[in-house]
Backbone as numpy.savetxt, mean C-alpha at the origin, in Angstrom:
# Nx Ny Nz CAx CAy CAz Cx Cy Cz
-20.83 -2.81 25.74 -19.78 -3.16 24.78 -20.04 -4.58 24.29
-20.09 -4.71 23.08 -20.40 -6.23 22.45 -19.23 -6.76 22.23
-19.01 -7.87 21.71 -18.02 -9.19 21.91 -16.82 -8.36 20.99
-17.44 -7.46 19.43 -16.29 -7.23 18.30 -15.81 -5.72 19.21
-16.76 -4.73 20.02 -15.73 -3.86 20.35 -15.16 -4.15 21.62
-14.91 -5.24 22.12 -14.14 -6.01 23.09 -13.21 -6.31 22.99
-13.37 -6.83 21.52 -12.43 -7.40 20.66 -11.38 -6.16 20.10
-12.03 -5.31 20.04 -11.47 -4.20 18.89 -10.67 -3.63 20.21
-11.22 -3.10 21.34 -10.71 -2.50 22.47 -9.01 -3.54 23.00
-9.24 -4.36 23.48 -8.10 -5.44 23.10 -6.32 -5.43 22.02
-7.43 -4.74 20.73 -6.52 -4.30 19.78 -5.78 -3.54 19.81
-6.76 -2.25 20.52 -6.14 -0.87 20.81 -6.76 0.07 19.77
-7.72 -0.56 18.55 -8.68 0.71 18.13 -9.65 1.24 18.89
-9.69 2.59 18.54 -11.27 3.63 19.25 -12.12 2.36 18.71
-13.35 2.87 19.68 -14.97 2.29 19.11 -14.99 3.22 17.70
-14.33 4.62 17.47 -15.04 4.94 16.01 -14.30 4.17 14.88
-13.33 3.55 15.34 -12.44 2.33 14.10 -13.64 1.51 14.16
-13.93 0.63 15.15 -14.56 -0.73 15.00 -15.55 -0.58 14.67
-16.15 1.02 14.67 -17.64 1.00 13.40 -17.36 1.52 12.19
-16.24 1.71 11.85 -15.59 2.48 10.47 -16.51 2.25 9.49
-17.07 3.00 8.41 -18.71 3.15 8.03 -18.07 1.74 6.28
-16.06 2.00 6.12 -15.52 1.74 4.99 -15.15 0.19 5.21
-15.65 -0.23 6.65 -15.05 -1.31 6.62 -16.26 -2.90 6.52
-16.12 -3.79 5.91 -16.48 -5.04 6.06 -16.55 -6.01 6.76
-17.53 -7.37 6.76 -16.98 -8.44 7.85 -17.56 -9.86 7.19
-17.05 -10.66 7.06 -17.23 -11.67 6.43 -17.29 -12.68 7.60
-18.27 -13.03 8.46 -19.27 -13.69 9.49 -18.60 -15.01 9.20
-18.85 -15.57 7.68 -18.91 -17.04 7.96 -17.38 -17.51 7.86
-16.01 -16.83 7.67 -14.72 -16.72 7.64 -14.43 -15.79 9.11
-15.07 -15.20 9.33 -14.74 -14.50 10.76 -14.03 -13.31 10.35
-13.79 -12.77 9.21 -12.64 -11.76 8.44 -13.20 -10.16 8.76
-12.57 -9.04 8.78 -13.11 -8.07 8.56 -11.81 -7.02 8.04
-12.44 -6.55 7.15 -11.66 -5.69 6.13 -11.88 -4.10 6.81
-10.85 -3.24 6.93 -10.99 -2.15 7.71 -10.27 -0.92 6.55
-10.88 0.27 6.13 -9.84 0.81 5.43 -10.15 2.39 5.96
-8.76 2.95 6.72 -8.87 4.17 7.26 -7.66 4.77 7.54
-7.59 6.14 7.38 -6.46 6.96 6.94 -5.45 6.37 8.40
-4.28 6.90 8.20 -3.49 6.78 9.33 -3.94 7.48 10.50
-4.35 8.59 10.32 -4.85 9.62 11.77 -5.84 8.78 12.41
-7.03 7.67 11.85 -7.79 7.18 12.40 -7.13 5.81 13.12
-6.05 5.28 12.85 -5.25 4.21 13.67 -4.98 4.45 14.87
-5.33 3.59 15.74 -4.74 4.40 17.36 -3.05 3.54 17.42
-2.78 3.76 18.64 -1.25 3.56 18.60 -0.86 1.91 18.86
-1.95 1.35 19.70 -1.59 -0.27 19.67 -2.31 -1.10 18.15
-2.95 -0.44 17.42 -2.93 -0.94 16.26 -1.82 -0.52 15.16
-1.36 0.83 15.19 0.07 0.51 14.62 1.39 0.09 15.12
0.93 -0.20 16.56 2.26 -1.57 16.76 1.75 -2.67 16.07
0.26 -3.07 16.14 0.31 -4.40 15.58 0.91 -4.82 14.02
0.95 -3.30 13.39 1.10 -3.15 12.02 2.60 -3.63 12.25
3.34 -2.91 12.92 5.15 -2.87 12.56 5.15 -4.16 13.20
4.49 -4.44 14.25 5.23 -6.05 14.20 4.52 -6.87 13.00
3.69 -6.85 12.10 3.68 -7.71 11.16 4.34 -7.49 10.11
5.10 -6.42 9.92 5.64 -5.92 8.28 7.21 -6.50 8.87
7.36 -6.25 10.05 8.95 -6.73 10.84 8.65 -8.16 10.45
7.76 -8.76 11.16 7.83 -10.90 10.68 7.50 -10.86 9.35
6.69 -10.16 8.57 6.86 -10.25 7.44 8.05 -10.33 6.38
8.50 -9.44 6.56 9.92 -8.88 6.16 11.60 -9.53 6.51
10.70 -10.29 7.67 12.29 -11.39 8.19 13.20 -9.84 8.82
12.52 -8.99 9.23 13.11 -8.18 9.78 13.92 -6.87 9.54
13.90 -7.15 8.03 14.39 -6.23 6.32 13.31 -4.93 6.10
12.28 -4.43 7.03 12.06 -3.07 7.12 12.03 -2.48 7.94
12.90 -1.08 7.69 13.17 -0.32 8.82 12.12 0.95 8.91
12.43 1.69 10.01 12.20 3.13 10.32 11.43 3.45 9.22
12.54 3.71 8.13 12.02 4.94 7.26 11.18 3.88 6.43
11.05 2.87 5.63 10.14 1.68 5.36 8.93 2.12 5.98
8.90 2.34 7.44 7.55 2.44 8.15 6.89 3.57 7.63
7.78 4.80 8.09 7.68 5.98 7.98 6.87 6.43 6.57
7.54 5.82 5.05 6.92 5.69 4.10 5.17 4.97 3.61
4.92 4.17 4.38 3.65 3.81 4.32 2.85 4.51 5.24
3.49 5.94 5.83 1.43 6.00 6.77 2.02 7.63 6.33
0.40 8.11 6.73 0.57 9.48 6.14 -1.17 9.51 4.87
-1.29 8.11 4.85 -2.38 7.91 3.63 -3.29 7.09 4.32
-4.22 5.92 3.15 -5.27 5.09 3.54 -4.17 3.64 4.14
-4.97 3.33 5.03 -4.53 1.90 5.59 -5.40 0.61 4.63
-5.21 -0.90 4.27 -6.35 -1.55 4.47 -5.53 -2.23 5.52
-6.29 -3.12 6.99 -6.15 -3.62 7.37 -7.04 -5.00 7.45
-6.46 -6.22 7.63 -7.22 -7.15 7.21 -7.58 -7.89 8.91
-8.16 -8.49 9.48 -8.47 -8.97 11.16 -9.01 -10.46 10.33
-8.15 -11.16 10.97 -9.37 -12.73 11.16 -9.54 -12.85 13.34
-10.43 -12.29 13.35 -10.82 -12.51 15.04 -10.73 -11.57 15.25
-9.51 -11.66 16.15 -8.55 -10.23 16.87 -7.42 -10.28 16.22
-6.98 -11.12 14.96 -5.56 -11.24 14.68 -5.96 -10.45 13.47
-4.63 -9.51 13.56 -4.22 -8.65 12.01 -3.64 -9.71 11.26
-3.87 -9.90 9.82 -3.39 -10.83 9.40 -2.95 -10.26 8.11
-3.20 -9.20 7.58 -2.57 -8.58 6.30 -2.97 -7.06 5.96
-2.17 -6.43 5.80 -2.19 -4.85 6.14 -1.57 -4.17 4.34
-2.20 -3.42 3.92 -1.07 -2.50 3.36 -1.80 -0.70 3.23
-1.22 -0.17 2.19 -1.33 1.45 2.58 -0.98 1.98 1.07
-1.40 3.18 1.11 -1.59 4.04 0.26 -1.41 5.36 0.23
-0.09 5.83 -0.05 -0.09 7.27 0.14 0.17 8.22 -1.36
0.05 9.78 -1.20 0.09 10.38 -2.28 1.77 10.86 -2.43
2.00 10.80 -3.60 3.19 11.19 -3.97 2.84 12.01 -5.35
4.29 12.74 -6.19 3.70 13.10 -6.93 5.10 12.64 -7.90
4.86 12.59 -9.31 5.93 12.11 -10.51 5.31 12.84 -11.18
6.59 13.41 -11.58 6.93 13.93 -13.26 6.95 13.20 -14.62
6.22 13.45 -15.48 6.01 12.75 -16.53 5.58 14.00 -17.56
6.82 13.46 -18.99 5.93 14.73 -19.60 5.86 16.20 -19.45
6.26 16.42 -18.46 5.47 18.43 -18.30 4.81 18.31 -17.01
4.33 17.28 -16.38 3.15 17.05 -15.82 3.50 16.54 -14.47
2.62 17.11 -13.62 3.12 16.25 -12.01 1.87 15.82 -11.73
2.05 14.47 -11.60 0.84 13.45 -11.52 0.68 13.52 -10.14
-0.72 13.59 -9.61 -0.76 13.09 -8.06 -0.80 11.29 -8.52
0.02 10.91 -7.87 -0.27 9.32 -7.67 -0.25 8.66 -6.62
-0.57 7.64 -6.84 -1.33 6.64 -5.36 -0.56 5.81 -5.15
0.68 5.89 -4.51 1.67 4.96 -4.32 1.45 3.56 -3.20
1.45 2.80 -3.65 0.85 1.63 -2.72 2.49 1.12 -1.78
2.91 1.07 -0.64 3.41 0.55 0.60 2.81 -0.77 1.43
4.19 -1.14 1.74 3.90 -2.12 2.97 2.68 -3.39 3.17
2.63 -3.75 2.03 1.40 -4.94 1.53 2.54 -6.06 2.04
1.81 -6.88 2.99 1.82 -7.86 3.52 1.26 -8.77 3.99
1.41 -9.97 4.62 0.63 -10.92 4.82 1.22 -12.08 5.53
0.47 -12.31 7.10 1.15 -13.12 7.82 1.56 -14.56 7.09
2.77 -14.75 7.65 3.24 -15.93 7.32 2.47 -17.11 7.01
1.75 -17.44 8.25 0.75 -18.68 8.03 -0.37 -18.53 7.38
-0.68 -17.11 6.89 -2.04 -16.97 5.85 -1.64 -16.61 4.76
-0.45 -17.21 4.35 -0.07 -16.87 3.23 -0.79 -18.14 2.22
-1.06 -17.21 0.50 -1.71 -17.82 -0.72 -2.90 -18.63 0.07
-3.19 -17.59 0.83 -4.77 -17.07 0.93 -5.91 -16.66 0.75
-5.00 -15.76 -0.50 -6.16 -14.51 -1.19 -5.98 -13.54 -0.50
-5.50 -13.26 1.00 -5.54 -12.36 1.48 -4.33 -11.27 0.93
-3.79 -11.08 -0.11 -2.92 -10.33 -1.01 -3.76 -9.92 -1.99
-4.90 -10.63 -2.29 -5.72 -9.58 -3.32 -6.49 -9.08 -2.46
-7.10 -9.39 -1.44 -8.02 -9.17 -0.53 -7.67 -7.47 -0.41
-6.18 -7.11 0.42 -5.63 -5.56 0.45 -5.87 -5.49 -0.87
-5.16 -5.67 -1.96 -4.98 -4.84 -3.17 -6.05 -4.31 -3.88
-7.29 -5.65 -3.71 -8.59 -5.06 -4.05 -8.92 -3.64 -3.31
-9.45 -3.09 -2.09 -9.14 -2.63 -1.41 -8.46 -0.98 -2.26
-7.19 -1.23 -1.82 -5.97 0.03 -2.56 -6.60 0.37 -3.59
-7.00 -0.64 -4.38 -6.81 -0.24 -5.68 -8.72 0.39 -6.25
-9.61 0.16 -5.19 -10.55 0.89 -4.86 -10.11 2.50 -4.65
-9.15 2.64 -3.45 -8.73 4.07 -2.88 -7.79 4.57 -4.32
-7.12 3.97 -4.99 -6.55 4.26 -6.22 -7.48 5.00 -7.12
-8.49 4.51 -7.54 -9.63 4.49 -8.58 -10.68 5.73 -8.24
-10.62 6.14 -7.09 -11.78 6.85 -6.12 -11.07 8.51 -6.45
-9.35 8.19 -5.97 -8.59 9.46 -5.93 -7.59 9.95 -7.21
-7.17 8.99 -8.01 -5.86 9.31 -8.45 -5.86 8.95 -9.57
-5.46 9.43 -10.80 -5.02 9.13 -11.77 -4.04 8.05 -12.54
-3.32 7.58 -10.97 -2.10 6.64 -11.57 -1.56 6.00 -10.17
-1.56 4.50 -10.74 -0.84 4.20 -8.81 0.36 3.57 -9.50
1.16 3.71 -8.84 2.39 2.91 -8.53 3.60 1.95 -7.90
3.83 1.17 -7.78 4.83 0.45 -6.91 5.65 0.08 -6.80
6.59 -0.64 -6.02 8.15 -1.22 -6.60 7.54 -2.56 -5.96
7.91 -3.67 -6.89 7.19 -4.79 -6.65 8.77 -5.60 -6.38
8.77 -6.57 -4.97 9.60 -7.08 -4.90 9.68 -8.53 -5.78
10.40 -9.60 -6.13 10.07 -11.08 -6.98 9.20 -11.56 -6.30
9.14 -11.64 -5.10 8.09 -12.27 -4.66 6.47 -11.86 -4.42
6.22 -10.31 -4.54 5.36 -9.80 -4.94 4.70 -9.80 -6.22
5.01 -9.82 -7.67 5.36 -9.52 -9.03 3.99 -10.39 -9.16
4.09 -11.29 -9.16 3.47 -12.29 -9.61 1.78 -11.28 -9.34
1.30 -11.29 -8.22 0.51 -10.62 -7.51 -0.33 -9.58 -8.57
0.85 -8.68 -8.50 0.83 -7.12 -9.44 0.40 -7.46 -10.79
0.98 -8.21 -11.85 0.84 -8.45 -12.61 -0.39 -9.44 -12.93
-1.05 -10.34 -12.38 -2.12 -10.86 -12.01 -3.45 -9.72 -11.85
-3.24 -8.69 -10.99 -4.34 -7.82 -10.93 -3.97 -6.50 -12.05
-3.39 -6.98 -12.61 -3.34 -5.90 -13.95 -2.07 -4.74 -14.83
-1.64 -4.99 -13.05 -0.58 -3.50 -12.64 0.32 -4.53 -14.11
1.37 -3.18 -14.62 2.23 -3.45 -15.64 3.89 -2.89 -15.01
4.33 -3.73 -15.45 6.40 -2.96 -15.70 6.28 -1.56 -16.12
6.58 -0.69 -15.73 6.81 0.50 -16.35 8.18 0.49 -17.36
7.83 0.23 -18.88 9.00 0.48 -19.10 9.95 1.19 -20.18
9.84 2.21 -19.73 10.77 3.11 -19.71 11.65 3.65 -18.21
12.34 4.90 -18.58 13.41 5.12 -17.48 12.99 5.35 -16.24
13.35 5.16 -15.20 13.03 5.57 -13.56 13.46 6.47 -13.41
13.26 7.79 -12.74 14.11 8.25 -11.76 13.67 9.16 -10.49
14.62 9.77 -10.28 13.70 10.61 -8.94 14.29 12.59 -9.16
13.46 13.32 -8.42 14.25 14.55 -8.58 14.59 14.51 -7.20
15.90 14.55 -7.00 16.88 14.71 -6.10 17.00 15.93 -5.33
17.96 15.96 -4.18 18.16 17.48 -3.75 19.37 18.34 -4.93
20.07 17.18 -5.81 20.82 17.81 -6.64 20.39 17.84 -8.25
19.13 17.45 -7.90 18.56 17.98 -9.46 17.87 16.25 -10.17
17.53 16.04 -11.12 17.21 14.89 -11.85 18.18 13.80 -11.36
17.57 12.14 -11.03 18.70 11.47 -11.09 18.21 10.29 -11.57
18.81 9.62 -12.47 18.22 8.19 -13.13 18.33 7.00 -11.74
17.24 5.93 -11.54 17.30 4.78 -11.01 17.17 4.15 -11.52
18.63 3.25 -12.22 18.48 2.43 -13.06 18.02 0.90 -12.62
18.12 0.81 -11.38 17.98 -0.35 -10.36 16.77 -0.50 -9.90
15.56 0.25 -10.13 14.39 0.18 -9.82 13.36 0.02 -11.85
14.23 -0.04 -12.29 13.34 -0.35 -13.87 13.50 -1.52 -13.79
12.36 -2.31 -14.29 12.04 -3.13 -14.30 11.06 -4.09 -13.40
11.13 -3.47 -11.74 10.59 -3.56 -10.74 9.49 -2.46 -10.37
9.37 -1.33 -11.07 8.49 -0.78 -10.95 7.07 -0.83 -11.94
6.10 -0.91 -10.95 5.07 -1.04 -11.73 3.95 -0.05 -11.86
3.22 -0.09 -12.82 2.13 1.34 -12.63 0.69 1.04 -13.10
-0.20 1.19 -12.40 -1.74 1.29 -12.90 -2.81 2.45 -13.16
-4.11 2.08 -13.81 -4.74 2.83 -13.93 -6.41 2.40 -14.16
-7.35 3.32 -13.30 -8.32 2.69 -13.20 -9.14 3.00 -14.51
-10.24 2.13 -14.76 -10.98 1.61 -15.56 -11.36 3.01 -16.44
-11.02 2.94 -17.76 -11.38 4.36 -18.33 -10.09 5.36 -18.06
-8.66 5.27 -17.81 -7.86 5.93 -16.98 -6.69 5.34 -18.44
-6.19 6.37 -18.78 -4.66 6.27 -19.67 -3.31 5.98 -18.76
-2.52 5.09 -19.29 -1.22 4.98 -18.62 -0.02 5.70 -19.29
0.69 6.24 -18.67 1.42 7.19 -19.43 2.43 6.38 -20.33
2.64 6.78 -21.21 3.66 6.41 -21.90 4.93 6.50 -21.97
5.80 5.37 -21.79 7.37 5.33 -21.46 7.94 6.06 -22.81
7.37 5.94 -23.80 7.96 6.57 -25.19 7.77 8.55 -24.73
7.25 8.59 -23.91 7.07 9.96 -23.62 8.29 10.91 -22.85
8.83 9.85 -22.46 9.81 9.79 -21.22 9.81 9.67 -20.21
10.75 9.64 -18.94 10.73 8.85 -17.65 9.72 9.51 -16.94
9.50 8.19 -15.96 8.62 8.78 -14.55 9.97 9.34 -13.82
9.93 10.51 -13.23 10.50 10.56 -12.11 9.61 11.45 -10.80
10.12 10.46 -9.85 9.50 10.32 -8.57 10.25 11.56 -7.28
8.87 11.83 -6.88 9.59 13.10 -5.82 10.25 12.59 -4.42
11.23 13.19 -3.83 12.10 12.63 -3.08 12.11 12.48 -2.02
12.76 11.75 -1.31 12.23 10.89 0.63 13.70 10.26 0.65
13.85 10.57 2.14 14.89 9.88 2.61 14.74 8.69 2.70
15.52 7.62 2.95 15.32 6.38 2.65 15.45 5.32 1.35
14.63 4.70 1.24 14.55 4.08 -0.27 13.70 4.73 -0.83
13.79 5.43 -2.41 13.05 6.61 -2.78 11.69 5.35 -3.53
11.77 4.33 -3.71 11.02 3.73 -3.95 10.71 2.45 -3.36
C-alpha cells in the first residue's frame, strides 16, 4: 500500500476509488480531483461529504437536501486527506414544450470554509459541467446569492420565463424559484426558450428545487 492509498484507506474509499481511471492529481498543490457515481462512494467518504455540506451550509441542509444530490456523478475535490469541495449531478427530467428533457441537475456544490475564493468552485463546476456536456442536453440549478455570481461567470443564464413543477395534483407554478433558477448548455447545444413556455420540473419531496 503506498502513502495516497493509505491516505485514501484513512478516508474510507475502496483502493478502486483511489485509482478511479476519471480522477486527477495536481502534485505540486497536493489536489486531486475525483469524479464517480454515488454507488462508487464508500460510506466514510459520504460522511465526509454531509459533514462538509452541514459546515458549509451553517447547518441549513437537511435529510432530503442530502438525499437530492446522490443517486448521480459526485466531483469530489481532496487537498491531502482533506475533502475540501464536493458537488453532484443527478438526472431529472422537465417539461418544456411537448418535450421531457433528460437534464443534468447540478446539487450540493460546496466548498470548505477556509478554501474559500480558491477556484475550488470552478474547479467542481468545471468538472459537472464536463458530466453535463458528455450526457445531457440541458443542466440546471437553483443558484443561491451567494452562488450566482459563480453560475453566471461560467456561462449558466436566469431562466427567464415561468418555473414550475408537476405536482401530485397536477401542474404547479414556482413563482419563488424564477429568477434563481439557472440553465445551461453545452457547446453546439440550444437553450430552450422561455417564449416557448415554462420549464416545469418533475417532483421530490423536499425542496423541488
Amino acid at each position: 500500500m503506498d502513502d495516497w492509498d493509505a491516505g485514501a484507506a484513512r478516508a474510507g474509499l475502496r483502493r478502486t476509488e483511489a485509482r478511479d481511471p476519471d480522477s486527477t492529481r495536481d502534485g505540486a498543490g497536493g489536489r486531486s480531483v475525483f469524479l464517480r457515481h454515488t454507488s462508487q462512494v464508500g460510506e466514510g467518504e459520504l460522511r465526509r461529504v454531509r459533514e462538509l455540506l452541514d459546515a458549509a451550509f451553517d447547518g441549513d441542509f437537511g435529510e432530503e437536501d442530502f438525499e437530492h444530490a446522490l443517486g448521480g456523478m459526485h466531483v469530489l475535490v481532496y487537498e491531502g486527506e482533506e475533502l475540501v469541495a464536493h458537488g453532484s449531478v443527478v438526472q431529472r427530467r422537465v417539461l418544456h414544450a411537448g418535450r421531457a428533457l433528460r437534464t443534468g441537475y447540478v446539487e450540493a456544490v460546496a466548498v470548505r470554509a477556509d478554501r474559500r475564493r480558491s477556484g475550488l468552485g470552478g474547479v467542481v463546476m468545471q468538472s459537472l459541467e464536463g458530466v453535463l456536456a458528455r450526457a445531457y442536453p440541458l443542466g440546471a440549478l437553483s443558484a443561491s446569492d451567494a452562488g450566482a455570481a459563480l453560475y453566471a461567470a461560467r456561462g449558466w443564464r436566469v431562466w427567464g420565463g415561468e418555473i414550475g413543477v408537476l405536482g401530485p395534483g397536477g401542474p404547479e407554478r414556482l413563482p419563488e424559484e424564477e429568477g434563481s433558477t439557472y440553465v445551461w448548455a453545452p457547446d453546439g447545444g440550444v437553450l430552450p426558450d422561455p417564449a416557448a413556455g415554462p420549464l416545469r420540473f418533475d417532483w421530490r419531496d423536499g425542496d423541488v428545487l
